[in-house]
N, C-alpha and C positions, 0 to 999 in steps of 0.2 A: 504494500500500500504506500502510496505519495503523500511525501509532507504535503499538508494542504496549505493555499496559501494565505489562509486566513483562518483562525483559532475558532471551531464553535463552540458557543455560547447556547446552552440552552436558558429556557424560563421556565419557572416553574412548572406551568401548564404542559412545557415541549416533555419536563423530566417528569412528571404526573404519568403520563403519559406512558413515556421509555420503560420505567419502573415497574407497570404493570404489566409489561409481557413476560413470556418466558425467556429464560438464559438465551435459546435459541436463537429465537425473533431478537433479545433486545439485541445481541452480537450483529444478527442481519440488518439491524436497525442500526447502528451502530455505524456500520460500514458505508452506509447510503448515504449518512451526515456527514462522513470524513468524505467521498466523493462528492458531495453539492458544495464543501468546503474549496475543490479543489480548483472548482469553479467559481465563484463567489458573486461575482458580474453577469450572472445566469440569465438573462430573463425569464419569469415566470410565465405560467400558461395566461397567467392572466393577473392582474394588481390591483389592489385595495390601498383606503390608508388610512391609517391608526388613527388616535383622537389630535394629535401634533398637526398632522398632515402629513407625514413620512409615507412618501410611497412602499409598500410591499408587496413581496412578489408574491408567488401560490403556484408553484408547480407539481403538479403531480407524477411521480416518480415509483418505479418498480411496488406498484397497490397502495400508495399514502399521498397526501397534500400536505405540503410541507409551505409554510408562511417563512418569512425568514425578510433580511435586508442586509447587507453589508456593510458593516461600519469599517471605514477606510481606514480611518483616523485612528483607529488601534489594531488594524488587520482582526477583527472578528467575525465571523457569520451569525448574525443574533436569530438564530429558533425560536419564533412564537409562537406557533402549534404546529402540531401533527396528528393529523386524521386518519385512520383506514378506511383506504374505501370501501 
């Protein structure tokens, strides 16, 4: 696996989330984050935005919707949620 090039960040909700899978799934889950990491400038399928006005993205990736944004300014990938489809 490639250093990614921006550090993710989940939030609470994204690790809510992670935590309640199995070992299995969170490993597979796991892996999917360090890939959208590797990318970070992604565009998503499609964007929303928070209460700020921050654009985010929402790309759905190997069976999830993954919310996220990029903060440059400290190279992180911030996870706001993850959904199964």
């Amino acid at each position: 696996m490639a250093i990614p090039d921006h550090e993710p960040v989940l939030s609470p909700k994204a690790w809510e989330f992670l935590s309640s899978l199995s070992r299995k799934r969170q490993a597979c889950l796991v892996n999917l984050i360090h890939q959208l990491a590797e990318s970070p400038l992604q565009l998503g399928d499609y964007q929303t935005r928070d209460s700020t006005g921050r654009r985010l993205e929402n790309l759905r990736f190997e069976g999830y919707v993954f919310t996220y944004w990029a903060d440059g300014a400290v190279n992180e990938l911030r996870i706001l949620d993850i959904v199964e489809l």
